[in-house]
N, C-alpha and C positions, 0 to 999 in steps of 0.2 A: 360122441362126435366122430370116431375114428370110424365107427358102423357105418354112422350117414356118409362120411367119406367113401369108404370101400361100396356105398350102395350105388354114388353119385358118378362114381368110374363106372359101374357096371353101367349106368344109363348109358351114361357119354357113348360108351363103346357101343351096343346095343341099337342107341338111334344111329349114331353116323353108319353101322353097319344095314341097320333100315333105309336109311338116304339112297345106301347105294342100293340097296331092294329096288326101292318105287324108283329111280330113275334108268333100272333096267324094265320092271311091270311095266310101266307107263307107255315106254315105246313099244311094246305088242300092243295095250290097249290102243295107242290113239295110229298105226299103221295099220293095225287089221279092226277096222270098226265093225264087225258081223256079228252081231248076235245070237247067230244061230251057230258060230263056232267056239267049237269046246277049247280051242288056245285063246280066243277071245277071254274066253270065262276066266281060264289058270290066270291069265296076266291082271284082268280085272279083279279078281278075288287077292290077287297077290297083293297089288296094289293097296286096294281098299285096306288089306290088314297092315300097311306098313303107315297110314298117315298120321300116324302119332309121333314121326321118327324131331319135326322142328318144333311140335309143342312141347316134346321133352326137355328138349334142349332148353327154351325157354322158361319151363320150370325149374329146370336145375338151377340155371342164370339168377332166377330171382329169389331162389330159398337160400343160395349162397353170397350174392351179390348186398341183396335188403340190410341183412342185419350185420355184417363183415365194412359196410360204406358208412355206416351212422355216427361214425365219430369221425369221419370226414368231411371238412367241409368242401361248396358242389367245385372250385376251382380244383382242391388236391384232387378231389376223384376225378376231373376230366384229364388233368397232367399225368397222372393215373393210367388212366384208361387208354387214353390216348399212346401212350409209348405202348400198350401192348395190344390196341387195335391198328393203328395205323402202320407198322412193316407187312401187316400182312394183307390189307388190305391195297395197301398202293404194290407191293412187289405182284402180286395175284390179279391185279387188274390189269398190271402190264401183261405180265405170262398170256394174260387172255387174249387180250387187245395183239399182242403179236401172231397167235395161234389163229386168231378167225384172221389176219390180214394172210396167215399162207392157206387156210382151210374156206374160207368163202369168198367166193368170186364178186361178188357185190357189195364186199366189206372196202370201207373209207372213213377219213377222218373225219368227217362231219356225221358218219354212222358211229363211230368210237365215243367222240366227245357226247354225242345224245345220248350214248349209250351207259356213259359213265354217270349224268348227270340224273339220267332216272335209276341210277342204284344197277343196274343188270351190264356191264362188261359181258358178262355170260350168264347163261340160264341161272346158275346156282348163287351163284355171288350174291345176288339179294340180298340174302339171309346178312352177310356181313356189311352192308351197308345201312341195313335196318336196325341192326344191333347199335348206331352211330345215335341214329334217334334213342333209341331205347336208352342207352347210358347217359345220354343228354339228361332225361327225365327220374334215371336213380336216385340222385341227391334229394331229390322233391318226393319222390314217391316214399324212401326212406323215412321221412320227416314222417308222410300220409299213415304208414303202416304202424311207427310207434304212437300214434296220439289216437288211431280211431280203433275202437270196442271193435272187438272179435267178429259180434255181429253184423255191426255195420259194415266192417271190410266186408263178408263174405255177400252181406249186398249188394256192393259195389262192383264187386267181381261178377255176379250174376247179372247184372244188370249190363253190365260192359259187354259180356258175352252171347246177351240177347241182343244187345243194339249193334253187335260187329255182323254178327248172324243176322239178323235181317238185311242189313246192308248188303254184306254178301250175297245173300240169296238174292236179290234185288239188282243186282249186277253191282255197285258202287265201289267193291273194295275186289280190287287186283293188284296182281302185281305191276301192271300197267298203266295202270286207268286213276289209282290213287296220288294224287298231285301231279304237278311237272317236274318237280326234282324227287328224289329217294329220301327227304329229308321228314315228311311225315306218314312214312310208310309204317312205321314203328307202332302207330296210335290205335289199330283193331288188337297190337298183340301184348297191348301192358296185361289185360285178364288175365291173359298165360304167365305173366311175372308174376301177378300177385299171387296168383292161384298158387302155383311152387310153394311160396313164402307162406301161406296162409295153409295148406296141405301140413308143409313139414311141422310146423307150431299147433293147427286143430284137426292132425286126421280124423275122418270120417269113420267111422267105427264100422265096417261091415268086411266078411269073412272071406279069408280070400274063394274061396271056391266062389263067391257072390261075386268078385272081383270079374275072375276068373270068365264067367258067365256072360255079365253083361260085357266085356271085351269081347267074347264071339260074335252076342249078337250084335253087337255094333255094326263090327269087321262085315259078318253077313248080310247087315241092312244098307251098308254103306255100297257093297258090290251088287246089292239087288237093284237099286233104287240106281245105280247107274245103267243098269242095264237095261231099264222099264224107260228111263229118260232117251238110251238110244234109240230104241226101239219106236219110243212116241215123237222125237223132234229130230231123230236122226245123229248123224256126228259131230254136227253146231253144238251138240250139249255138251259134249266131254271139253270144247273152245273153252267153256265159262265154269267148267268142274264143279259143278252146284253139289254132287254131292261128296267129290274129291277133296272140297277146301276145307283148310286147315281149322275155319272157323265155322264149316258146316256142324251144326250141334250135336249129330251123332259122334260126329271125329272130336266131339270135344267132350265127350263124355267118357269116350274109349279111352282119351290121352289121360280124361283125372286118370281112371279107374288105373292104368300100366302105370302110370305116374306116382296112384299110393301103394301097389302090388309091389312095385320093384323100392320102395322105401322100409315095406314094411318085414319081406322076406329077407333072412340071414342070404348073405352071397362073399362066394371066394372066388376074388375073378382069377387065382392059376396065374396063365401065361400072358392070361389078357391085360396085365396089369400094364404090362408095359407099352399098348397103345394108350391105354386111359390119358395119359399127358398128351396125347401126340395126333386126336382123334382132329382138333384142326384141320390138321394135317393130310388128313385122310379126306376131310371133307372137301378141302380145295381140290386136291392133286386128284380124284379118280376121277372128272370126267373125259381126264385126257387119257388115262387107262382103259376108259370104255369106249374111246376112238380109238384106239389103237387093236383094243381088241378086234371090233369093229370088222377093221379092215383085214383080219384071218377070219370072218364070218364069224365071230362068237360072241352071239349076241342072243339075246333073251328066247328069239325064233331058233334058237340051235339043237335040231333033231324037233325038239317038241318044246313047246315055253314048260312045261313039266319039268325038262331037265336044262334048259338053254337058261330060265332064269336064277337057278340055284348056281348054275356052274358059272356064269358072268359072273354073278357076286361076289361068288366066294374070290375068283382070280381077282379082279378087279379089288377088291376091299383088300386082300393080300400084297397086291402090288402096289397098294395107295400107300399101308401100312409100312411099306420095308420103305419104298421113296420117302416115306416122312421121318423115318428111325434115321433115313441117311443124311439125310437134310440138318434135322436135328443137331449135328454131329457137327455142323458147318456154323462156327460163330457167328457171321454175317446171317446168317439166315435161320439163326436158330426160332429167333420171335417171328416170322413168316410162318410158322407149321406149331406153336403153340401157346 
């Protein structure tokens, strides 16, 4: 257990340092749409290799949450859950909600409240308002996992994963477009809880070099097959990220495949340990590290997306990291950052 521990840090850290990857790639891909330019390709490809960064997340969530929740019953676990989702989701919604009222000029309270109410205050936050459904649905899911055969879970999961994936493809599941509130946004990404849970109890048996392999070619189909879509319908396509989404089937095959690689290889995260608790943290606080970069020009386009994307990140996920180390440090705020 202490391994899956030490493995489950190394994710945590890994995707939130992913997160901050694709939301520097993304804006070279979706401000320079050309195809025929080679910074186009680096942010695209960059991109495309990083979209396993929220399915991780999700699998960690559920191969830790599943069996750790089963002797709770669903009230403790929402009194639970609740004291350690909710400082960080209302203190982070405000941060935001004050930051777009000085950063966009068409920002208003009737823009705020819509804004809260479908889960997005800001681009990123989703994620932690979906996790609100998601925990809703642990206690039950918990129940699901211990009563039903090996096989039949891993049915279930496939099956879920083909019906979120067509929908997706289909346009039906966005972040936008999926109900009027953020309340069943949760429902394309249980796959991803079970999968974790059903991962860490019946790995898949195949070698990491195979691992290894079908991860490239994923990453490589995922940036091809954007490219072939701009090319054929223009920059309307990257709008609906058909092959960006989290639930497009190639990013969900790249996410097993890093998901059992990084379970299964021995890892000493060093120095890294001590973001592991605090990756939160990191995840809230750098988009405002990357407006701020921003505005000294250091941004993904800096010199060449070649070196403008690594060198964002790194600053950016460093300076999320020390803001959350200090935060941390602040009682009031300590459950806001992890």
């Amino acid at each position: 257990m202490n391994n899956h521990n030490q493995n489950f840090d190394f994710i945590r850290v890994i995707a939130v340092l992913a997160v901050v990857w694709l939301h520097v790639s993304v804006d070279v891909v979706i401000k320079n749409p050309d195809v025929s330019s080679v910074a186009w390709w680096v942010g695209n490809i960059a991109d495309a290799f990083s979209r396993w960064c929220v399915p991780l997340f999700l699998m960690v969530s559920g191969a830790l949450l599943l069996p750790t929740s089963a002797n709770l019953s669903p009230i403790d676990f929402y009194i639970k859950r609740t004291s350690r989702l909710f400082p960080s989701i209302a203190f982070w919604t405000l941060i935001y909600i004050v930051f777009r009222e000085f950063t966009e000029p068409a920002f208003s309270l009737i823009v705020a409240a819509k804004s809260i109410i479908r889960g997005i205050p800001y681009y990123h936050l989703w994620y932690l308002y979906m996790i609100v459904g998601l925990s809703f649905a642990t206690p039950f899911l918990c129940q699901l996992v211990s009563k039903t055969h090996p096989d039949s879970l891993r049915l279930l999961i496939m099956g879920s994963f083909t019906i979120a994936a067509v929908e997706s493809a289909l346009g039906g599941i966005s972040f936008t477009s999926l109900g009027v509130t953020f309340l069943p946004r949760f429902l394309p990404f249980v796959s991803y809880f079970l999968a974790g849970h059903y991962l860490l109890n019946h790995p898949i048996e195949l070698r990491n070099r195979w691992l290894i392999s079908i991860i490239f070619f994923c990453g490589f189909l995922i940036a091809l097959g954007t490219g072939v879509l701009l090319q054929v319908l223009g920059p309307i396509s990257l709008k609906f990220e058909t092959m960006y989404s989290f639930l497009n089937p190639v990013v969900v095959i790249m996410s097993l495949c890093i998901f059992l690689l990084f379970t299964k290889i021995s890892i000493s995260l060093g120095a890294l340990q001590r973001i592991a608790p605090i990756t939160l943290g990191v995840y809230v606080i750098h988009p405002l590290w990357l407006w701020f970069l921003a505005k000294f020009g250091i941004t993904g386009f800096l010199v060449h997306p070649l070196v403008g994307i690594p060198t964002t990140t790194i600053l950016a996920f460093a300076l999320s990291a020390m803001s959350a180390a200090l935060l941390v440090n602040i009682p009031v705020l300590k459950r806001t950052v992890r």
